[in-house]
TORKE-286373 format. One record per residue (C-alpha): residue in three letters; x, y, z. Coordinates in steps of 0.02 Angstrom, whole numbers, plus 32768, in hexadecimal, padded with zeros to 4 digits. Example, Ala and Ser with C-alpha at 12.3 -4.5 7.8 and 13.67 -1.06 7.14 Angstrom:
<nodes>
ALA82677F1F8186 SER82AC7FCB8165 
</nodes>
This chain:
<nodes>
UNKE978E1CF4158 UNKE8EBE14F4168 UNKE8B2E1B541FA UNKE88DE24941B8 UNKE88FE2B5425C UNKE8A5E35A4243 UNKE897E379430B UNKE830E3294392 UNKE812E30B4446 UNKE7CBE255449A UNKE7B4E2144543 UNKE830E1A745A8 UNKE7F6E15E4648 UNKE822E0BB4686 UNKE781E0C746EC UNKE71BE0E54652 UNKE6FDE06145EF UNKE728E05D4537 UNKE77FE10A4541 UNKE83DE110451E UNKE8C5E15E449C UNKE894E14343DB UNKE910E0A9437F UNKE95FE149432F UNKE986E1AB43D0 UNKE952E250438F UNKE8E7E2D743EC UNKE8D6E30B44A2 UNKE8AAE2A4453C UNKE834E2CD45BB UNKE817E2774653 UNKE75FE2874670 UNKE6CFE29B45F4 UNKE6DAE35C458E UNKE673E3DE45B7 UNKE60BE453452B UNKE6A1E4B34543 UNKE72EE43C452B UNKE6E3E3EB4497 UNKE6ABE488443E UNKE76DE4B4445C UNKE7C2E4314400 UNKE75BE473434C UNKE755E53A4380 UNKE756E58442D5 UNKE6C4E5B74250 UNKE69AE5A6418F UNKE65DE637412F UNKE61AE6404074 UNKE684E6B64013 UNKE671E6D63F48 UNKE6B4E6633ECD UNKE708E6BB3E1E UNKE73EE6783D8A UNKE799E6B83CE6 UNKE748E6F73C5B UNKE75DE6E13B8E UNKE7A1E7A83BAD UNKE814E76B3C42 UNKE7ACE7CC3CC7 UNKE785E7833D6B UNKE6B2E76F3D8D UNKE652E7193E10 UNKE60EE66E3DF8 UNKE551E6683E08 UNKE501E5EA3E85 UNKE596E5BB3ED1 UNKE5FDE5ED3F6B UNKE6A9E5B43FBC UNKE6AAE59B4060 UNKE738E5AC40C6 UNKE779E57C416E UNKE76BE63741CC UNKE81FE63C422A UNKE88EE5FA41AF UNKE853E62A410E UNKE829E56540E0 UNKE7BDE5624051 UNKE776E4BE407F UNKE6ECE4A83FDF UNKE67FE4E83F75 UNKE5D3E4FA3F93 UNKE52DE5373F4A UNKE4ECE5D33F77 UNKE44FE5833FCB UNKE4B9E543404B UNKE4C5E57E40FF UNKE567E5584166 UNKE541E4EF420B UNKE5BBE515427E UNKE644E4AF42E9 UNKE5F6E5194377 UNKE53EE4EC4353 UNKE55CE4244337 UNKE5BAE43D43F3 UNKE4FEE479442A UNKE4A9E3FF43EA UNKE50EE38D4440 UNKE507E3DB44D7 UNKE434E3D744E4 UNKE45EE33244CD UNKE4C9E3264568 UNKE445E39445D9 UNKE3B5E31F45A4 UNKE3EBE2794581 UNKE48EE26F45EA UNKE4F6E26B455A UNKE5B9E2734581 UNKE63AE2CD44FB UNKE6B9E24A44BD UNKE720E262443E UNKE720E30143CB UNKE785E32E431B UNKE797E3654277 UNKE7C2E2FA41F9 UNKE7F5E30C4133 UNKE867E3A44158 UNKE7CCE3E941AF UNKE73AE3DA4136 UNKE6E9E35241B2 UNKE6DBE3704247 UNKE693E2DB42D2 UNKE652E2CE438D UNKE62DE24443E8 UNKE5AFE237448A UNKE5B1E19B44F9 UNKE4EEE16E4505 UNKE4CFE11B4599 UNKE423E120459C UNKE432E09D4506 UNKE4B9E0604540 UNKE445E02A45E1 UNKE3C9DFDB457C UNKE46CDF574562 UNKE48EDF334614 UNKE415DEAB4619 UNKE482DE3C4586 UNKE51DDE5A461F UNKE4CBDDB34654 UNKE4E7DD5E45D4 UNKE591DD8645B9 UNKE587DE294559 UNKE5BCDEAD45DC UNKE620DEFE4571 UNKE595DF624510 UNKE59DE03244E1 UNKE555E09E446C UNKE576E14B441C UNKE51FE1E543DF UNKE597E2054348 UNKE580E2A742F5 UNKE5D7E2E24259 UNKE5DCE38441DF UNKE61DE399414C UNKE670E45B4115 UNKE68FE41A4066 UNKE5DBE3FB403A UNKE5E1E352403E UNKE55BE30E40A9 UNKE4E0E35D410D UNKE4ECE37D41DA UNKE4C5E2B5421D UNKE4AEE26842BC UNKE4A9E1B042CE UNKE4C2E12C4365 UNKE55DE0B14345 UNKE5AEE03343AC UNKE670E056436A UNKE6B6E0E343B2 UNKE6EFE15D433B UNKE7AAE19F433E UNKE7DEE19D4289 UNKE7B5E1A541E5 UNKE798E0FA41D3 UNKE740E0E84276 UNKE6C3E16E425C UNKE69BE10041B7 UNKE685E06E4208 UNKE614E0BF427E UNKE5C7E10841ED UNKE59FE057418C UNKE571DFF6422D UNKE500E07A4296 UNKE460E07C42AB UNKE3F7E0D24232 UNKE414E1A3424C UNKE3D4E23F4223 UNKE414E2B4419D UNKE3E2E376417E UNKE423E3F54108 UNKE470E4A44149 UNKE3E4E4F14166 UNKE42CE5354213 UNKE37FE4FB425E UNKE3D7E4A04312 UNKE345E4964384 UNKE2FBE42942DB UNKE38BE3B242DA UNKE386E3A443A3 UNKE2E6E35B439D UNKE309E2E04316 UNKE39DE2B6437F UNKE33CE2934417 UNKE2B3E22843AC UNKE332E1D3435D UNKE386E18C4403 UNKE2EFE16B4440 UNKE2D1E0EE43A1 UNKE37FE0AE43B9 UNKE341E0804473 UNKE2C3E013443A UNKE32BDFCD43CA UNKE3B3DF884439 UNKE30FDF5744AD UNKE2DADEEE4426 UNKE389DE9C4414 UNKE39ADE7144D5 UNKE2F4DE0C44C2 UNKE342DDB74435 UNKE3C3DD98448D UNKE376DD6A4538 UNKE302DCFB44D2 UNKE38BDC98448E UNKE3DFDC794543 UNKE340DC2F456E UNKE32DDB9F44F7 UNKE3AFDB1044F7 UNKE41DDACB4468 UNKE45DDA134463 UNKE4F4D9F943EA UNKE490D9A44378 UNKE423DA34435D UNKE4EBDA964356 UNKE528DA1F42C3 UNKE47DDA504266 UNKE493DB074273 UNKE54FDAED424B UNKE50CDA9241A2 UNKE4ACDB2B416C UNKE520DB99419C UNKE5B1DB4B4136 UNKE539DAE140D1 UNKE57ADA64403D UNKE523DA133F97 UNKE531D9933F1F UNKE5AADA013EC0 UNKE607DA443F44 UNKE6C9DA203F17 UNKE72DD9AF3F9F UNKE788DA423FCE UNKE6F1DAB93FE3 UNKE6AFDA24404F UNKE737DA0540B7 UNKE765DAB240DD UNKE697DACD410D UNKE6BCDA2D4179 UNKE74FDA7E41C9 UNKE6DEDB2C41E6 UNKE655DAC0423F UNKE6CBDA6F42A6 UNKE72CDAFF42E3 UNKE692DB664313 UNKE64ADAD4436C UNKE6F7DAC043D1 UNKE6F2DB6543E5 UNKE628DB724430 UNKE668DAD944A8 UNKE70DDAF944F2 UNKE710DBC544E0 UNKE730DC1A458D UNKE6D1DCB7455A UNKE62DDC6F4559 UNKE5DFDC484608 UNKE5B6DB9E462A UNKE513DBE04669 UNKE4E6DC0445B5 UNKE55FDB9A4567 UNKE4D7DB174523 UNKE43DDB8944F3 UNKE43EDBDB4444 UNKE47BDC8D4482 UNKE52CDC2A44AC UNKE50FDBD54407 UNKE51FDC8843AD UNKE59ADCB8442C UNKE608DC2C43FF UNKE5E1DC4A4333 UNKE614DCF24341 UNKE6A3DCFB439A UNKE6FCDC71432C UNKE6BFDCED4286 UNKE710DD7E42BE UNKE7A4DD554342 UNKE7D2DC8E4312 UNKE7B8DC76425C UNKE837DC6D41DB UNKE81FDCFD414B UNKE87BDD1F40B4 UNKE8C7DDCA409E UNKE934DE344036 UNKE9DFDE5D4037 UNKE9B7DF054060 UNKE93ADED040F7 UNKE959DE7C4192 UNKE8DADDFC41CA UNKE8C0DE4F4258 UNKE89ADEDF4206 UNKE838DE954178 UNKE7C2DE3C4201 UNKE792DEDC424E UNKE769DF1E41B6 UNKE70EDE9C4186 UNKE699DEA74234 UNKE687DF5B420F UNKE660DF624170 UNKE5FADEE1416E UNKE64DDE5E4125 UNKE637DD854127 UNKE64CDD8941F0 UNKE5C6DDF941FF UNKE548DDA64177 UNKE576DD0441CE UNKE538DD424271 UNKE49EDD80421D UNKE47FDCED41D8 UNKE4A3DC7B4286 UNKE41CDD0A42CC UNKE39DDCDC424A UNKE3B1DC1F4252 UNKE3A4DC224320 UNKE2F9DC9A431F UNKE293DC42429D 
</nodes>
């Protein structure tokens, strides 16, 4: 299945924003944020390294040098193959690292599973104290505004123990990759089984993350402050969907058709305040929601455009490079 949930538990509140059962309905509910407990519950089970053998030219069984299975504890899993420098990090010891997460930064336990028949396994914290540092864009429309401590470990060998802050919750396969591809730059460390180490690169890293989205709400507050006429709009438009010489009639009507829709969109759209509906943070508002909710996108047979356009924001595809690009254009 494209979810590739082995097990899992997540958070449904009605009272908690952007908590609520996974699109695949797997897992188990709670009604409040997990404890250390709770979470460490839902991925109870070790790895251990045991011996690797192979056959022989005389048909007798030997060990393989430098290289280890290592296998899921209760069940007899053999999950991957490893080298023998490796050191298992346990389900147990990415819970902890959470959890000095939760005593010092206020950190809340959202969702937790393994994935890929259990050789990844993922958490998710809510960060508020990022997700703070966002409060100030509620004003201008963008209440709606969380972040997450996603951390992941591989028992295959795979990848190394990461942390990293996103802005998709993770519930899936596919959502802990689009997390993955669209987070903020993270922190990766091999098995070393060296926790208090990783901690503190946690903490730093949210930290830097904090300044980051600080950096973003003066963007953005900057932007509400200046004014944009619709003759400045139709300019922006024009480099945003621009056309040449050599541009074919039906390139340039369907960039006519692009500029016209987003401008409709900018002017009429009842998502954008009026209060910033004419200053350049509206502008973007208005670009970007026509990109990736209004716009008209080819697909596959085997994708829905619905489906297609989300993977598309994710991943970052054209919606996402055209906000970019509207970004650059209204800060120069």
């Amino acid at each position: 299945m494209a979810h590739e949930v082995a097990n899992m538990a997540y958070v449904k509140n009605d009272s908690l924003a952007r908590t609520g059962v996974p699109w695949h309905g797997l897992g188990v509910s709670f009604d409040d944020w997990m404890t250390d407990d709770q979470a460490r519950g839902v991925i109870d089970w070790e790895v251990t390294l045991e011996p690797q053998y192979r056959r022989n030219h005389l048909g007798i069984y030997v060990e393989v040098d430098k290289a280890k299975a290592i296998v899921r504890a209760d069940t007899d899993q053999c999950l991957g193959t490893v080298g023998d420098y490796y050191v298992p990090f346990q389900n147990a010891e990415m819970i902890e690292l959470g959890s000095i997460l939760v005593d010092d930064w206020g950190a809340k336990w959202d969702t937790v599973m393994s994935l890929r028949d259990n050789r990844l396994v993922v958490a998710t914290l809510r960060l508020d104290v990022v997700s703070e540092v966002g409060r100030g864009l509620a004003e201008l429309g963008d209440s709606d505004y969380y972040s997450w401590l996603m951390l992941s470990n591989a028992h295959d060998g795979s990848r190394c123990v990461n942390g990293q802050v996103v802005n998709v919750r993770a519930v899936c396969a596919n959502t802990f990759q689009a997390a993955s591809s669209t987070g903020k730059p993270g922190w990766s460390v091999r098995h070393t089984g060296d926790i208090t180490s990783k901690a503190i690169e946690a903490q730093r890293m949210i930290g830097m993350v904090t300044q980051h989205q600080r950096d973003f709400e003066e963007m953005a507050l900057q932007l509400a402050a200046e004014r944009i006429v619709e003759q400045e709009f139709d300019s922006l438009t024009a480099e945003l969907f621009p056309v040449t010489s050599t541009t074919s009639d039906r390139a340039k009507a369907a960039a006519e058709g692009r500029r016209d829709a987003v401008k409709a969109n900018w002017l009429t759209s009842s998502t954008i305040p009026e209060s910033i509906r004419e200053t350049k943070w509206g502008a973007l508002n208005g670009i970007t929601e026509w990109s990736e909710h209004l716009a008209e996108h080819r697909s596959d047979k085997r994708t829905k455009d619905s489906e297609r356009r989300l993977l598309a924001n994710v991943f970052g595809g054209g919606e996402q490079k055209l906000r970019e690009h509207a970004i650059g254009i209204l800060t120069r």
